[in-house]
N, C-alpha and C positions, 0 to 999 in steps of 0.2 A: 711584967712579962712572966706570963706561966710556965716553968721548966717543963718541957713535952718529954723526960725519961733520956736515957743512955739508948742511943743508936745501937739497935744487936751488931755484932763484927762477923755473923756468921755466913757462909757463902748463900748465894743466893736460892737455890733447890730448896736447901732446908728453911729458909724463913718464911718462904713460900708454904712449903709443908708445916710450918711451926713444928718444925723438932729442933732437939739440940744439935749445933752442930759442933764439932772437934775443932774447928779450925786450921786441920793441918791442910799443906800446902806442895804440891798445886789443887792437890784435888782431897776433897775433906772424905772422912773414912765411912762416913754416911752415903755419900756418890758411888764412891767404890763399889758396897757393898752389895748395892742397887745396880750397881753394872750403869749407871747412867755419866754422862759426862758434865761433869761439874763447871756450873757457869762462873765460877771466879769468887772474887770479894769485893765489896763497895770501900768505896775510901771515905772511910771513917772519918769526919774532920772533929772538933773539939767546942763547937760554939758558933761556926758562920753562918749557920740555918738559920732562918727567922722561928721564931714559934708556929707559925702558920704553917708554914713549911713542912717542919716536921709532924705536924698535926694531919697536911695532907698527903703526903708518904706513908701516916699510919694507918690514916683511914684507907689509904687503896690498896696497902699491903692488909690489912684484914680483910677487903673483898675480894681480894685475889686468894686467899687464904681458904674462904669462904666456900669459892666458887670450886678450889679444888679437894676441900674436903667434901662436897653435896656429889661432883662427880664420882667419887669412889666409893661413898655410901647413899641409898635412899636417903630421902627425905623422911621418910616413915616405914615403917616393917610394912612390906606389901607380899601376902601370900597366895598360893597357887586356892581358886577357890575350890572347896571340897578337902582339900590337901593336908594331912598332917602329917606331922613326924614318924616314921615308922621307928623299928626300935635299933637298926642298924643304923640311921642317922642320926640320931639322938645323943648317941654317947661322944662326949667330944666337940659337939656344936658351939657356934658361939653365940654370944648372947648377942643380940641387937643392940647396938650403940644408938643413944637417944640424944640430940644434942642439945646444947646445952643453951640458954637465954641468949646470952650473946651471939652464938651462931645464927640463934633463927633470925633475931634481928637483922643479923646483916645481912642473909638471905632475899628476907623483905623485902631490903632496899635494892635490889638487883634485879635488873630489866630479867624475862624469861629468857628472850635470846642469848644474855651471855652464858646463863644457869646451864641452857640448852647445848650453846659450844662448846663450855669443856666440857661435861659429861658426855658427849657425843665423842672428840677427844682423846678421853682417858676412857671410850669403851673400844674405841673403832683403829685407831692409828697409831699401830704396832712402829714401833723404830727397832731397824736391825740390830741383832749384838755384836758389840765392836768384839769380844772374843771368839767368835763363830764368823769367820770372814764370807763364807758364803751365802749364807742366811739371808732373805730379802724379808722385808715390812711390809707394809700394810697400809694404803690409803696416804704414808708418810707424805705424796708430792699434793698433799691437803696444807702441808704449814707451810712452806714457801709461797703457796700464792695468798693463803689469809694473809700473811707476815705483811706482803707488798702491797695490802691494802686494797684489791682491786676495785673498781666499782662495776665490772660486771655482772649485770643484774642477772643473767643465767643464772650463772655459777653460786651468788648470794643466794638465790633462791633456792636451788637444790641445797644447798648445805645447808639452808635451815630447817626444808622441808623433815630432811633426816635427823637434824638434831633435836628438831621436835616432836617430830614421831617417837624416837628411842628415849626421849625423857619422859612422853607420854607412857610409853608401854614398861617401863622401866618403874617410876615411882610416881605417876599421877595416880590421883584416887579417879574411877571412873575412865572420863574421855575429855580433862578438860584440856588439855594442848590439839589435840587432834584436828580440831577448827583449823584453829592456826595454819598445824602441819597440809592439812590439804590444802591451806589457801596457796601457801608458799608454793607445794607442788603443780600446782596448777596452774599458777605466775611461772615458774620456771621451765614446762612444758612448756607453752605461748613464746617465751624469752626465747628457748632452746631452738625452736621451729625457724623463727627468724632470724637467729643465728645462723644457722646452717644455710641459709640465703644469702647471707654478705659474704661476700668473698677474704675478707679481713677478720670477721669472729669467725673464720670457719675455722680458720688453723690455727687459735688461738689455744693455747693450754687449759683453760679457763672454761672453754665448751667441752671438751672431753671429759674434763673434770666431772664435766655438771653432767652429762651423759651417765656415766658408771654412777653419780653420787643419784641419781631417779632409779635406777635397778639395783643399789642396794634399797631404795625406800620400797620398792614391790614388795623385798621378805622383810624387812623391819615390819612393815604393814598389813599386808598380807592381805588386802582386799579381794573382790573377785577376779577370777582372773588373774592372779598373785603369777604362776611363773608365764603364763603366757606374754602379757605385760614386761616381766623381767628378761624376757625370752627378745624382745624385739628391739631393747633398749642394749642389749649386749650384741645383738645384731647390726646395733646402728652405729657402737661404739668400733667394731672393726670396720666398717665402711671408711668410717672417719680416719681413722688408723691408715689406709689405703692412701684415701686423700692427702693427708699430710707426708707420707712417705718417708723413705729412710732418714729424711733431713731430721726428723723428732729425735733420731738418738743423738744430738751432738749434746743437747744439756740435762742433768740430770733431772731434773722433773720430768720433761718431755721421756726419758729415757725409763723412771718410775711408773709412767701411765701408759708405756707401749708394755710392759710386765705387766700390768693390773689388766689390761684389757686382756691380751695373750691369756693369762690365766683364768680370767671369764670366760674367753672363747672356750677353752679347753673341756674344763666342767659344762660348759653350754654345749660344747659336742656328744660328750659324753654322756649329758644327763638324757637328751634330745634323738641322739642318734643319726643328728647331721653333720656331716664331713667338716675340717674346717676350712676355715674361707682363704686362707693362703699357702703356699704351699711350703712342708716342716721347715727345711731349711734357712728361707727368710724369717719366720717367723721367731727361729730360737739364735739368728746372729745378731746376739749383742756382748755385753762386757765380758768378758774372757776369766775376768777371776772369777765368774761365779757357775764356774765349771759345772758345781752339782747343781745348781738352780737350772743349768743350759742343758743339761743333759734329764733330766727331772722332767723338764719340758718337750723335749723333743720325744720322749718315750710315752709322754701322757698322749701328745700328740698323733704318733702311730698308732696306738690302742684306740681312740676314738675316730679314726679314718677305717682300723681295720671293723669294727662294730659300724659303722658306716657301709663298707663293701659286704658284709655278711645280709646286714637287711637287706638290702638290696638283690645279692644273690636266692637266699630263702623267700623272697617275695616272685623272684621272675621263672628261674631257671626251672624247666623243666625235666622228667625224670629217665635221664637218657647213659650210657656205661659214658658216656664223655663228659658230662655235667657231673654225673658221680667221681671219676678224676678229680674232677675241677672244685668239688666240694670238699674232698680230700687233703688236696695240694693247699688250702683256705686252713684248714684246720690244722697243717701242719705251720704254719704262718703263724698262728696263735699261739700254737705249742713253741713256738721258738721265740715270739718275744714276750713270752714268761718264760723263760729260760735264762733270758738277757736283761727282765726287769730281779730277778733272784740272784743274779751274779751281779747287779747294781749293786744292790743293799747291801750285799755281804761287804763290796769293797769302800762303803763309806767310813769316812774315818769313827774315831773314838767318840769324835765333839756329836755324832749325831745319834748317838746309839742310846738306847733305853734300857734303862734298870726296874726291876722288879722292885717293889720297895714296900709292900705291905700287901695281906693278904684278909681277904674279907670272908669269913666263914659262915655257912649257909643256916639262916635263922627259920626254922616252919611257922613262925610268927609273924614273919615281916610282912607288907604288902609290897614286892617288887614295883609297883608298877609309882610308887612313889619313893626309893630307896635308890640315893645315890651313888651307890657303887652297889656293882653284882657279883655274887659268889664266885670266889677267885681270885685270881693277883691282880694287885694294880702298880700300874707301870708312872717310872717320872721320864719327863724329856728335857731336852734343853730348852726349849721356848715353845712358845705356838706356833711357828713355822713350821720347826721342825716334826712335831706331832703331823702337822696337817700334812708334811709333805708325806710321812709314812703310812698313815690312815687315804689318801689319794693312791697311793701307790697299793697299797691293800686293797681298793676296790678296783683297781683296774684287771690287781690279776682275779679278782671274784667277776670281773666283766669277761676277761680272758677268757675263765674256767666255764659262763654261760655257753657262750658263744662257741665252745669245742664242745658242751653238750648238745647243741643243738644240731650242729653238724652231722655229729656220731647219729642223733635222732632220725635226720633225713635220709644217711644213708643206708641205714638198716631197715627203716620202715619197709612192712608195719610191727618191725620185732619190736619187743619193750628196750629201751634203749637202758634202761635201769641197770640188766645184768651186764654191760660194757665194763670192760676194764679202764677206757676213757670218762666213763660217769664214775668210778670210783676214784679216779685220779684227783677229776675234779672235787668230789666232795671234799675229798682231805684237803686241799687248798682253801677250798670256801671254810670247810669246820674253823681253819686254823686265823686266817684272815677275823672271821667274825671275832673271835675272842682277844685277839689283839687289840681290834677296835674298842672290841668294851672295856676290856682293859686300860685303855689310855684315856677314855672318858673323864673318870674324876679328877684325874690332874688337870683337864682342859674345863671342867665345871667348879671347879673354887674347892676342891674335897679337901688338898692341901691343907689351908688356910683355916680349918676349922680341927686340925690336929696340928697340936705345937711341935712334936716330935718332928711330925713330916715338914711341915712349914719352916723350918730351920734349916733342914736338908735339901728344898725344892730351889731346883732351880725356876726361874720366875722369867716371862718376858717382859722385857721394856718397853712400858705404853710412855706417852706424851707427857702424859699427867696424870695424876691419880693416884692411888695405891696399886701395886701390880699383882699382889694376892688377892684381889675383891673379884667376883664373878664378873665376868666380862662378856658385852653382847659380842666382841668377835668372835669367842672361842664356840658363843650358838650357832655363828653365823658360819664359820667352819665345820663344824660339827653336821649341818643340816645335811649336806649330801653322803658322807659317809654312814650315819644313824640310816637314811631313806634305803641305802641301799642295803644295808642289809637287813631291815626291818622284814624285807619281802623274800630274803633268799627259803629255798625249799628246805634250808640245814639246820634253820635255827628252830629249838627248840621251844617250845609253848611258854618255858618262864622268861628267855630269854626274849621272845618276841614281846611280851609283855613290861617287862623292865624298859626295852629300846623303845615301844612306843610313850612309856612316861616320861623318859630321859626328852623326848623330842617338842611333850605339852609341855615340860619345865622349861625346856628352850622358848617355848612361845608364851606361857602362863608368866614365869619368873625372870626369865633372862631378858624378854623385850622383845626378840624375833620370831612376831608373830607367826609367819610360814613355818613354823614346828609344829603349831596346832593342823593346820591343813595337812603337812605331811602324813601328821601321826593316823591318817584316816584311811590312808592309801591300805589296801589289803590283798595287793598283787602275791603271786606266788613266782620265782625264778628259780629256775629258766623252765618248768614246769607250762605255765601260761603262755610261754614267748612259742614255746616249742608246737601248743595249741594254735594261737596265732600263726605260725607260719603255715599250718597246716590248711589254716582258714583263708591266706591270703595267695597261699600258689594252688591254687585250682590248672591243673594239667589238661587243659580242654581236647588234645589232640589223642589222648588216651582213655577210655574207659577208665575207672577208677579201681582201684585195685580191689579192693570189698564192695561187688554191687551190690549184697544184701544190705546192707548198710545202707549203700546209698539213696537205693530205691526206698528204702521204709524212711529216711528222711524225706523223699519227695511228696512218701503217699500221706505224712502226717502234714508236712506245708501244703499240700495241694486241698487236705481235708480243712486247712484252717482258713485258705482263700475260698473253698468253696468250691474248687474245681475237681475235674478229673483224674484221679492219679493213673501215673505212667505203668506200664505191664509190666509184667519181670521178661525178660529177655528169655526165645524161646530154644534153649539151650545150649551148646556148645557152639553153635553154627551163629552165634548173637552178630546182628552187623548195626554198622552206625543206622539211627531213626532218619527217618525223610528230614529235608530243610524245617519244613513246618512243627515237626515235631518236638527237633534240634533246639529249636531257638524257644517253646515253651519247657522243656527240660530245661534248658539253659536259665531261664527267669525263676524258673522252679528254686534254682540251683543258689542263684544270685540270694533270694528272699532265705533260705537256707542259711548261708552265709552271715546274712545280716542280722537274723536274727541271733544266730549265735554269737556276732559279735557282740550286738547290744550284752546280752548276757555275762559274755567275760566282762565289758567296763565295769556292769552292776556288781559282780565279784570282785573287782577290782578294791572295791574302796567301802568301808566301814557306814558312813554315811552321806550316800549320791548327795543329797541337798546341800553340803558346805564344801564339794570337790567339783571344782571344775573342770568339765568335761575332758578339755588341750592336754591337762597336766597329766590324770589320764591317758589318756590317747598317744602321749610321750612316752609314758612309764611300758605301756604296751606294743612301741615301735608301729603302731596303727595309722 
């Protein structure tokens, strides 16, 4: 009999990780350290394993070893194509870990799908930190149903579709998973569809799951159609939501996926500019201890209902001293719950608050638009939660501050709304908002981790599995709507809009989620364009227009482009509405007018029309 070695005594985390561990007890100081919760010790016996035995415990503890070292690092150095180091990334970086014979071997012998599940895993399924008690995760109600083994094929399917996709875009060379991941997706669509027909998988946990895990594949992926797609799959996941009813919060998965949906809904309202589908209060009554999570939500909530009532209003209302009130009264609305989102923040405790912790000075060498931090401080958080919940709450008061400019716009027209004391208020908001965000960037893009000073000091969130300092596709995936949103604001400045759109192709080039590449193309201007837009979409029929010069030499150059007659100038002060006949060719004059200008804003919209589709667009512009 071949002696198969001394059984390790060490707990089980670290044998998994292959590090050392201390041994102390309950929880070894390697757990600790990690903030993770320490899964105990094996009982060591002294010789009653067969050889076999311990030979097949070694072998599955090196694949499992395998499997969680390949999740937290590539497989191979895979770079942004074009891409290199600028000289402010440079210093500091670390070198690529290359692994070593033994690894790759065991690699080998490992089906793709398991390769695919942890690394999906240790990128995507954030577990709260037990010292931060109100902090909520991320996809976490993913390991109790793997755990239970299910065999609903939905559900399999979606979670491979993604875990294939995010290993494709992550460390495949080329597109060799990507077969795959579309097959799986498209098995799971099919699966999904007639699920939602049985009255028994409707209410299952396992179809919800598989819902939200197909609209995270839209931005892992980012095919055509990337948020419209994402857009109807987070619509179908609050239907579902409805369906199943209050009974989902009795157990904590159920209770995990009504939070993951609610916070889709949210950002879907917000991104979208559609109200949300239930109303605030049901929506944020659930567990009581997670006070700032409920309240976090219930203000994301209002702000994406109130940008809901605003289009609405600036699309219909016409221009009357009562509707001007009423435009008024709306703007005072907004000004008040930024007022109530700024005395939030202030009263958050200690545990969520961020520190300045290094400062990045400004190189005329560098090319920003591939430089992982930007001139200025950079901030650390408690986790990724926390970051995203303040970069969320940043863009809403930069949503707030559009939206009271817009206001201010309609009701002064046709004054420049520019010289308001309301448009300066809001600039200072937006200035301060954007720089925040960029600031908290490199802690959520791995900057940490490539300075040992900082990385000693960072506090880190706790993933599943993996290393918690390696770039992570969540922090892209969080990242995507705050980077969008202010990529477009009117405030930022020519370097810094250039830095945020590379930050956003690193998100899709190097992180794995693709929809950073699509994003990064958009080239909207806020609230500048929204403010043209509204101008475009309330046509006051029942008034003359306020500048007929204007109006008329817009008719008489559409009229010269269809080929027709253009309309007369109106014969002087004594001007009365045109006959019916006339009325309704002005009116079509007026319409093509319209249209054509709009076309014009999408095509200014976006860097290059051919890889942006149209919806996502047409959302960004509330059109």
């Amino acid at each position: 009999m071949v002696y198969g070695g001394k059984p390790s005594k060490g707990c089980q985390m670290c044998r998994i990780r292959r590090i050392k561990c201390d041994e102390t007890r309950p929880t070894c100081k390697q757990c600790a350290r990690a903030r993770r919760t320490c899964p105990g010790y094996r009982d060591v016996g002294d010789g009653g394993d067969s050889s076999r035995n311990r030979k097949a415990a070694s072998h599955e503890a090196d694949r499992k070893a395998a499997v969680s070292r390949a999740a937290a690092k590539p497989l191979a150095p895979k770079t942004q194509s074009g891409e290199s180091d600028s000289s402010s990334e440079s210093e500091g970086s670390a070198t690529p870990v290359l692994m070593n014979e033994e690894t790759v071997k065991s690699l080998l012998q490992l089906p793709v799908e398991d390769l695919a599940s942890c690394h999906f895993i240790a990128n995507y399924v954030l577990i709260p930190r037990q010292h931060i008690l109100s902090t909520r995760g991320f996809l976490e109600f993913l390991l109790p149903l793997l755990k239970s083994g299910t065999r609903i094929s939905h559900f399999k399917h979606a979670f491979d579709a993604c875990a294939l996709a995010s290993l494709n875009n992550r460390v495949g060379n080329g597109n060799e998973f990507e077969k795959q991941a579309l097959g799986s997706y498209t098995k799971a669509l099919a699966a999904t569809f007639a699920a939602l027909k049985d009255p028994e998988l409707v209410k299952k946990d396992e179809t919800l799951a598989a819902i939200l895990l197909l609209g995270l594949f839209e931005n892992i992926s980012a095919k055509s159609l990337g948020m419209m797609a994402w857009s109807s799959h987070i619509e179908g996941a609050v239907q579902l939501v409805k369906t199943r009813g209050p009974a989902q919060l009795s157990t904590k998965t159920g209770m995990d996926l009504f939070v993951a949906v609610r916070t889709q809904m949210i950002i879907h309202s917000l991104s979208t500019g559609k109200a949300p589908s239930l109303d605030v209060d049901w929506w944020v009554d659930d567990n009581p201890n997670s006070e700032y999570g409920v309240h976090f939500q219930r203000l994301s909530s209002r702000t994406s209902e109130l940008k809901n009532e605003t289009n609405h209003l600036l699309a219909t209302v016409t221009r009357t001293p009562e509707n001007t009130e009423l435009m008024k009264k709306a703007m005072e609305k907004c000004q008040e719950l930024d007022k109530e989102i700024v005395e939030w923040l202030e009263d958050l405790p200690e545990s969520f608050r961020w520190k300045t912790v290094a400062w990045e000075d400004y190189n005329p060498k560098c090319d920003y638009s591939k430089a992982e931090a930007f001139p200025g401080r950079i901030d650390m958080y408690a986790d990724l939660w926390v970051v995203n919940l303040w970069n969320v709450m940043r863009c809403m008061r930069i949503v707030l501050a559009s939206l009271i400019v817009r206001f201010t716009a309609w009701i002064i027209s046709p004054a420049d709304y520019r010289t308001t004391p309301e448009y300066a208020a809001s600039a200072r908001v937006c200035v301060e908002a954007i720089a925040d965000i960029i600031a908290s960037v490199p802690y959520q893009l791995g900057w940490f981790a490539k300075h040992q000073d900082l990385r000693e000091r960072a506090q880190l969130s706790g993933f599943a599995c993996g290393e918690d300092d390696a770039e992570k596709g969540l922090a892209g995936y969080f990242l995507l709507w705050p980077l969008t949103c202010i990529q477009g604001q009117d405030y930022l400045t020519d370097a810094q809009r250039t830095w945020v759109k590379g930050r956003l192709k690193c998100i899709g080039n190097q992180i794995g989620v693709r929809y950073g590449n699509m994003l990064s193309q958009l080239n909207v201007r806020m609230p500048s364009m929204l403010i043209l837009r509204d101008r475009l979409v309330n046509n006051p029929h029942s008034t003359p227009p306020a500048d007929m010069a204007s109006f008329l030499a817009s008719q008489a150059a559409a009229a010269k482009a269809e080929g027709t007659a253009a309309p007369s100038a109106p014969p002087g002060p004594t001007w009365r509405p045109p006959s019916p006949d006339k009325h309704d060719k002005q009116e079509a004059a007026l319409r093509r007018v319209i249209q054509r200008q709009t076309e014009e804003l999408k095509k200014k919209a976006v860097d290059r029309s051919a890889t942006m589709d149209e919806w996502t667009v047409k959302q960004w512009l509330q059109l």
